[in-house]
Residue, then its C-alpha position, 0 to 999 in steps of 0.5 A: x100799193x097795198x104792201x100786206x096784199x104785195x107780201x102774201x103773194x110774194x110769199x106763197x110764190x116762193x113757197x109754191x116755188x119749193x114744189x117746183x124745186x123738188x122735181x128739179x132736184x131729181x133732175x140735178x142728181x141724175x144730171x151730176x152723175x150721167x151728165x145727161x137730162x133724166x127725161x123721166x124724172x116726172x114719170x117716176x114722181x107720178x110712178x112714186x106718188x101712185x104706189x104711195x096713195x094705193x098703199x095708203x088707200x088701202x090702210x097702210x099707214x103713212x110711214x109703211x106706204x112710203x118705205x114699201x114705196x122706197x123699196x120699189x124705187x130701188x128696185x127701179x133704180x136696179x132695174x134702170x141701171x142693169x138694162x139702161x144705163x149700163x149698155x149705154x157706158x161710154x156712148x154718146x149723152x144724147x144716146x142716154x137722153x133718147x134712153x131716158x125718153x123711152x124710159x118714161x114711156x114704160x113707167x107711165x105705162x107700167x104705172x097706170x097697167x098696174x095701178x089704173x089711171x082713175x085720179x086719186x085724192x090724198x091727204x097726209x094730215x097737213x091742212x091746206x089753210x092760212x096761217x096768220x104771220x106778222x098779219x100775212x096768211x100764210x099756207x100751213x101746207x107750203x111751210x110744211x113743203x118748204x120745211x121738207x125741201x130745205x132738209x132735202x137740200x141739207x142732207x143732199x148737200x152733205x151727200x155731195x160734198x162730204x162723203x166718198x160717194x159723193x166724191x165719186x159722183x162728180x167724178x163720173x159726172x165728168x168722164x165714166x172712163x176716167x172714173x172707170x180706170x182708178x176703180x170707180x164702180x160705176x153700176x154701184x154709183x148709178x144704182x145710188x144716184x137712181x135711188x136718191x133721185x127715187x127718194x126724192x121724186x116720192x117726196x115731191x109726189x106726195x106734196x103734188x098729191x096732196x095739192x092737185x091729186x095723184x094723176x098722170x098730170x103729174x108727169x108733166x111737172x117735168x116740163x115746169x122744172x126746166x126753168x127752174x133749172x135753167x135759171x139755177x144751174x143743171x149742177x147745182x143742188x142749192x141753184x135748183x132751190x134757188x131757181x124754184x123761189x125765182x119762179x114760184x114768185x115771179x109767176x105769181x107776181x106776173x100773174x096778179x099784177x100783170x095779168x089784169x092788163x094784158x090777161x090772165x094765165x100768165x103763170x103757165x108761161x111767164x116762167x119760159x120767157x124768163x128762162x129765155x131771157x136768162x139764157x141769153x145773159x148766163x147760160x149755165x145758170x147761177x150756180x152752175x159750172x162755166x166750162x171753156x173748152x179748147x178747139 
């Protein structure tokens, strides 16, 4: 068995696995604020990701085309708490799921109204070429998106778990009544969460940008998040990084040594039938919170 051939696919698995994990993050935010399944998570990677490269397009610069394109996600996040979120306080989850269905429709739509639906190209300077480490190429592109991953996860992570905000979070996520009745503001606390989730569903367009181009194909990176959560947990930060590495690297390991012998394209679904497997063993995830519940 060649071991350096073995350790670069295994390699670039885990750091094409960081992708997945930014997308999923978003996931998690929403889910640990509303305890619902934020469906438009993809469209708004797509929405963020096409303001950003029209921007850029038009010569603004790196560093403008994104904080304009922050702006506009806290608009969304305004916007999405005033005429979603906040008519549907204390109903049913599945009522905020149906909301956050019809909520991706209206910002693809918007999107590509606004901004046309023609495929953009974009580079932020980042070459995608190997580098040579200890003899195993390495992409320059993936290290740069695991290094931009692993700083999310770090300042999400003290987000959570040391700030009064944070505290707030996870105390809405278990009962918006509850965090009502001891003053809890719970618009301010979704406005926040919308707009870290905005934040981070901007960085994981660029990166998806740079690599496939600004399309509406990136909507569907949604569907590639729920192995990744359902292998790390829908409430856990670290899980989602954790269960991004699991599938990068067992997609592409499937791929290359399992595909020559019963075919190729075993990446585009090996990681649901390990989601399935996982499902049955723990259902809430590596990292996720175990819940019995009394009848």
């Amino acid at each position: 068995m060649d071991w350096s051939f073995f350790a670069e696919v295994l390699i670039g698995g885990l750091l094409a696995g960081v992708m997945y994990s930014l997308v999923a993050l978003g996931f998690v935010l929403i889910y640990k604020a509303s305890g619902v399944f934020n469906f438009a998570q993809g469209a708004m990677v797509f929405f963020a990701a096409l303001i950003f490269v029209s921007l850029f397009e038009k010569g603004w610069r790196l560093a403008a085309s994104a904080a304009a394109t922050c702006v506009v996600m806290v608009l969304l996040a305004l916007f999405v708490e005033r005429f979603v979120l906040r008519p549907l306080v204390n109903q049913p989850p599945i009522a905020l799921f149906m909301a956050t269905i019809g909520l991706a429709f209206l910002i693809e739509g918007a999107a590509q109204g606004l901004l046309g639906a023609q495929v953009h190209g974009l580079d932020i300077g980042i070459p995608d070429v190997p580098v040579q480490i200890r003899g195993v190429s390495i992409s320059q592109f993936d290290l740069f998106a695991a290094g931009v991953a692993g700083l999310q996860v770090a300042l999400l992570a003290f987000f959570f778990s040391k700030t009064r905000i944070g505290k707030a979070l996870r105390a809405v996520a278990d009962d918006h009544q509850a965090a009502l009745a001891v003053g809890i503001p719970l618009e301010q606390i979704w406005v926040v969460v919308w707009t870290v989730s905005g934040f981070v569903a901007l960085a994981a367009g660029i990166l998806w940008g740079c690599r496939t181009g600004v399309q509406f194909s990136l909507t569907f990176t949604a569907l590639k998040a729920l192995p990744v959560l359902i292998l790390g947990g829908f409430t856990s930060i670290p899980g989602a990084i954790v269960g991004g590495l699991l599938v990068g690297a067992s997609e592409k390991l499937a791929e290359v040594y399992l595909g020559p012998h019963i075919g190729s394209g075993i990446e585009n679904w090996f990681p649901y039938v390990l989601a399935t497997l996982f499902l049955l063993v723990r259902p809430e995830g590596i990292f996720g919170e175990r819940r019995i519940e009394r009848v």
